[in-house]
N, C-alpha and C positions, 0 to 999 in steps of 0.2 A: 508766684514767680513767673515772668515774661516769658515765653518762649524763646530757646538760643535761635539765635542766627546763625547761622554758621560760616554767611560770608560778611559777618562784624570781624575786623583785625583783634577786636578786644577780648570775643567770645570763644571761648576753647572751643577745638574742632577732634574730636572724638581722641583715642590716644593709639594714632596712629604715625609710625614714623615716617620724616621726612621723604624716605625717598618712596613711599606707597605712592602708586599713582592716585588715587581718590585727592592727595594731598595736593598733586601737581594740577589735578581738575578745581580743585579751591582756585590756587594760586592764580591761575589763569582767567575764571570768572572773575575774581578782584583788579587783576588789571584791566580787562574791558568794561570794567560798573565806572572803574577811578581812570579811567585813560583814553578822554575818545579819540587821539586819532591812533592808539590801537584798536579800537574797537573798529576806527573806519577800516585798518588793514584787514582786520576779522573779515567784517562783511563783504571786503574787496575779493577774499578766496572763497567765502559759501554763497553768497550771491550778489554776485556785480552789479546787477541793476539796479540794488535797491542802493537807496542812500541813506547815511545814518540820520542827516537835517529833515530829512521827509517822514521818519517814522518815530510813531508815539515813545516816549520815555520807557525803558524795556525793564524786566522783572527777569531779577535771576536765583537759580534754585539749582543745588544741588544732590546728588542723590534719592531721585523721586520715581515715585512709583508711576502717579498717574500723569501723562504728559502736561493734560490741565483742566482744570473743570470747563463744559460747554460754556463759552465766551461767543460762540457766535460764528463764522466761518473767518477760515484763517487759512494764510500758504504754511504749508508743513516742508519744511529742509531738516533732514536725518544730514548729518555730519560726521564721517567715519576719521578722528583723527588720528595717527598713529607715524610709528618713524616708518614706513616701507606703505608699498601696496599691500591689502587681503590677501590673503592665503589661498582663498578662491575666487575663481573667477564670475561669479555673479557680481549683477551690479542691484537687480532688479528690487524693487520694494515691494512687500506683500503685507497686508495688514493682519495681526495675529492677536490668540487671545492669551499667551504666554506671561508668566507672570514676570514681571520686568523691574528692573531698578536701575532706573539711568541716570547715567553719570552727571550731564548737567542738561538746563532747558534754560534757553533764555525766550521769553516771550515779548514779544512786543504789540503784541494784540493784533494786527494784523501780517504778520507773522510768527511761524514759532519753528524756535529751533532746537533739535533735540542731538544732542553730542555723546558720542561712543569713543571714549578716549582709553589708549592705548599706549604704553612704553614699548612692547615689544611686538614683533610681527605677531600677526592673529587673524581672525578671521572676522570678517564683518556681518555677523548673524543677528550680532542683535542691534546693529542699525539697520540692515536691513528688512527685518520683521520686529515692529513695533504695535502696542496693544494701544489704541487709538478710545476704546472703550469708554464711553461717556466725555466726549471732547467735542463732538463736531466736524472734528477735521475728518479728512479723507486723504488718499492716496492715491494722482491721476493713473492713469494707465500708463507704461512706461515711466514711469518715476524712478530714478538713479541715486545710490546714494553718494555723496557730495564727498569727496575725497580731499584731504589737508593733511597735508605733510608736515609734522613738527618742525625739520630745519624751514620749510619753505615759510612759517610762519614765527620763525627766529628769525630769519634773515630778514625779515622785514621789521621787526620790532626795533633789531638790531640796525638797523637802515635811518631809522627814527632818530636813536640814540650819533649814528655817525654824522649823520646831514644836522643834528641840532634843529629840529624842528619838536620836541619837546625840552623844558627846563624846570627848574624846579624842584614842587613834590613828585609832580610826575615823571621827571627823568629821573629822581630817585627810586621811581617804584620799580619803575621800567629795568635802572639797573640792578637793583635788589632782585628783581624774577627773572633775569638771565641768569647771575650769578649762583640765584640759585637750581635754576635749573641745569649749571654746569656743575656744580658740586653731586647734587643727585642723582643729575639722569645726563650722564657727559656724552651718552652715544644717540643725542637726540636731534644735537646743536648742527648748523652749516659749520660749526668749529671743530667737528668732531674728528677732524683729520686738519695738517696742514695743509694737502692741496685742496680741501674746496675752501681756504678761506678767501683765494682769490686778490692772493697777494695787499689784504685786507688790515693794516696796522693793528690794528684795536682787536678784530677777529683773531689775528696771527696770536697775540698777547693770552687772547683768550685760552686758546690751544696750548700755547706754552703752559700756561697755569696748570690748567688738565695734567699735562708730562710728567712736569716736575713734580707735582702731588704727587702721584702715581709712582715715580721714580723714588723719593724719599721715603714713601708709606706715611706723609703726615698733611697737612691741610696747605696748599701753600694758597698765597694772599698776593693782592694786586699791592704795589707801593709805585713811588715816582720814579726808584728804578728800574720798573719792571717787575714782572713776578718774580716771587722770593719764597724758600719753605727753610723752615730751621733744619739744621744738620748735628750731629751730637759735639760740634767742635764746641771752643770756648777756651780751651786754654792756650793755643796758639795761633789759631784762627779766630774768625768771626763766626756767630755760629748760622748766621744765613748763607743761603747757594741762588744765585741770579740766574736766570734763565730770559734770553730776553734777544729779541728780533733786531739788527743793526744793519741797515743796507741791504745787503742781499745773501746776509749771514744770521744764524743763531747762533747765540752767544750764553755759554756757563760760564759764570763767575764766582769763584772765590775769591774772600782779601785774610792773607795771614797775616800776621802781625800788626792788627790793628791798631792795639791801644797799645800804649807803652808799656803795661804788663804783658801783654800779649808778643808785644817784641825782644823782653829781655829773656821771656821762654823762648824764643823761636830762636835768635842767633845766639844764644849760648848753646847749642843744641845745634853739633859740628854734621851729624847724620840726617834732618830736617832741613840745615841749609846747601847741601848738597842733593838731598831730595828734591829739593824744587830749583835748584840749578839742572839738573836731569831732567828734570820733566819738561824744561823749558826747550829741551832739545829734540821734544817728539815730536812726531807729525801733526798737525792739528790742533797743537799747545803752545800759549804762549807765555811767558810771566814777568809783568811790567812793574819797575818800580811805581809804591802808590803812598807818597810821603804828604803829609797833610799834620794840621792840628787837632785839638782837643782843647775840650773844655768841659768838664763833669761829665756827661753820656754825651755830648755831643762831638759831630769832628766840622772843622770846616777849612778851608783855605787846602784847596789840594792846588798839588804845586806840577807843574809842567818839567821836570826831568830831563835832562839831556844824557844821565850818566845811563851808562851799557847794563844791563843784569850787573856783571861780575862786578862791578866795581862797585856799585849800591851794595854788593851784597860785602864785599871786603869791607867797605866803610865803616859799614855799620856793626861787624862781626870782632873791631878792632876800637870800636867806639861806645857801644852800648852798654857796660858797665857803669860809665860815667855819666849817661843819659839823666836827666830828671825835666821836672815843671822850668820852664824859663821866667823868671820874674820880669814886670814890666821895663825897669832900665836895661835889662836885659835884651829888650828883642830887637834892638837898630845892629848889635855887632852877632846876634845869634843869627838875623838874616842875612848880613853881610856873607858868613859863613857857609848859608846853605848856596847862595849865588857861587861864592867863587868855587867850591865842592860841583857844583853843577844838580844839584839837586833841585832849586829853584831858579824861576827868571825875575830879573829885575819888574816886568812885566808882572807878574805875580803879587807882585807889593800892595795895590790897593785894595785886593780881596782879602789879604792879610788886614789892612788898618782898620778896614769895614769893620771886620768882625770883631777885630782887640781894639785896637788905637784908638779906634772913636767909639770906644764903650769903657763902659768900669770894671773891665777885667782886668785883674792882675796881674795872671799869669798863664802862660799858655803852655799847652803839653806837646811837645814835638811825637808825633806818630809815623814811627820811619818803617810801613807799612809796604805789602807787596798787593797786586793783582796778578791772580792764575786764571787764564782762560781756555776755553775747549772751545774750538768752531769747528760747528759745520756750515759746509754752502747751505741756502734754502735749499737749492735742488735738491740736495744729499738727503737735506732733515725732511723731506720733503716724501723721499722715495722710502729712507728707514721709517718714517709716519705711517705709510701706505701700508708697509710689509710687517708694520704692529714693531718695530721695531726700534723705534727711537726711544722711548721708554726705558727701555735694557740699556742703552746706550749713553744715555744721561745718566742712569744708577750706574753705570762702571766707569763714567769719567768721572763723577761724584766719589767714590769710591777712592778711586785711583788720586784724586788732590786731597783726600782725606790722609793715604797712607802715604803720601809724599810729605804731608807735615806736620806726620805722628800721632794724630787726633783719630780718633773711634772710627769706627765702621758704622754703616747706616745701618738699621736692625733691620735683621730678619726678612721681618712680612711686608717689605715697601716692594714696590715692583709689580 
């Protein structure tokens, strides 16, 4: 049998969970073997001067004892990664005969780099005393060990990914090993708070994701609305919660009364529609009529509203028994109706035909649907990020548009 690789994607890598750092030391050797101009950012923080086009095709290894069989004379860079500065303040290199197992080596033959990677503060001992022992190399006098900061070498990966100078498989890989370095090791990223994301769109988003996970207790997932994490609604709600950067605001969303089952629960149900008529009146909460179509799981054609809250909400609490699918001869005097109602604009019409009229749908499902939202200023989400605080803050507005429209409470251990 071949000997495993262990930086093969295909070869299992011992059975150790995700979030072990040994795992995050793989992850990161893989994208600099498959990513060169990450690999160029690499070399740009452990040594400037060299270039990646001038030096020999590099060999990477993880978890090794010996740094490398004598090859000949070579520059040696120790690379202390980790989120903070050592714990002590030496910087000094000393050669030792200590028995060692480091975390990763990339060689390039005339140079070689040896990496002490860290998730949490620590101290830099064993990059700074390394067993050199049948290698060749040496350690000048005054030799420093080379310091990298995890966000400072996110922000650049992530720089990559914003500026579009990679695409592809490798902007795929690139976002596969953010994403998953926000999932496992969230306190590493320049996303790890919203103010350092620097007023950063895609950064900001990142962070929100983080929140909301953290706030619901369940995995939440990037989509084209922004991040989203399920919530235990579904029978008069939707059961995802939006969390998502708008201007110079964050933004929670919920949509109750999505589907038209969704809606014959919700306004028959005199306590839930006064619920979020209430809610609409607090500080920081808004709830906008959100009337749109369907069609099997899908919705489309959301319509531009003129009408107030109360009266979307009378309309429809006076109307909704008699609700069903509109059959095709049906929809020229069904839209007539939402116009002169003020639920749609005549304007609206061709996002309407797009999607029915000039297809072979039948029938269309009217979704006379609401939007609950919670803002804060970025400032605000900005200073509650800082003080660990936004987190508790999303879980009790999350909460809070739960028990305004009768749907479950988040379990337990989110938070």
């Amino acid at each position: 049998m071949p000997e495993r690789d262990p930086l093969n994607f295909f070869s299992p890598y011992e059975r150790l969970p995700p979030g072990h750092e040994n795992q995050l030391t793989r992850a990161l050797l893989l994208v600099l073997r498959m990513s060169p101009l990450a690999h160029v950012e690499w070399l740009r923080l452990i040594a400037p001067e060299r270039a990646l086009s001038t030096l020999p095709e590099p060999s990477f290894s993880t978890q090794r004892r010996a740094v490398r069989a004598d090859a000949g004379p070579a520059e040696l860079v120790s690379v202390f990664l980790a989120p903070e500065k050592p714990l002590s303040g030496e910087s000094g290199m000393v050669e030792s005969d200590r028995g060692q197992v480091l975390d990763a080596v990339i060689d390039y033959g005339e140079l070689v780099t040896v990496i002490e990677n860290k998730v949490f503060e620590a101290d830099d001992l064993q990059a700074r005393q390394i067993n050199l022992s049948g290698t060749g190399l040496q350690i000048f006098d005054g030799q420093s060990v080379v310091l990298v900061l995890w966000r400072d070498l996110l922000e650049r990966l992530i720089a990559l990914r914003e500026r579009a100078l990679v695409a592809g498989a490798e902007a795929a890989l690139l976002d596969d090993f953010l994403t998953y370095v926000e999932d496992y090791f969230p306190d590493l990223g320049p996303f790890r708070a919203l103010s350092l994301c620097a007023g950063v769109r895609s950064r900001i988003e990142r962070r929100l994701r983080q929140v909301l996970g953290e706030a619901t207790g369940t995995e939440a997932e990037g989509s084209p609305s922004g991040p989203r994490a399920a919530t235990p609604a579904g029978t008069v709600a939707g059961r995802d919660a939006y969390l998502t950067a708008a201007d110079d605001h964050v933004r929670l969303a919920l949509y109750p009364a999505d589907t038209l089952g969704q809606a014959f629960e919700f306004y028959r149900r005199a306590d839930v529609v006064e619920g979020v008529r209430a809610l609409d009146g607090e500080e920081g909460w808004s709830v906008k009529p959100n009337f749109h179509f369907g069609h099997t799981q899908r919705g489309f054609c959301w319509t531009t509203s003129e009408l107030a809250l109360d009266e979307y909400l009378r309309l429809w609490v006076e109307r909704i028994e008699s609700e069903s699918s509109v059959s095709r001869e049906e929809w020229d005097g069904y839209w007539g109706w939402l116009v002169e109602k003020g639920i749609a604009r005549p304007e609206d019409r061709p996002e309407f035909d797009r999607n029915f009229t000039e297809t072979a749908r039948k029938t269309a499902t009217p979704r006379p649907g609401l939007c609950i939202f919670r803002h804060w200023s970025l400032a605000e989400a900005e200073a509650l990020d800082s003080r660990g605080e936004l987190v508790p803050a999303v879980r009790e507005a999350i909460e809070e548009a739960l028990r305004a429209v009768g749907e479950p409470g988040l379990p337990d251990d989110g938070g």
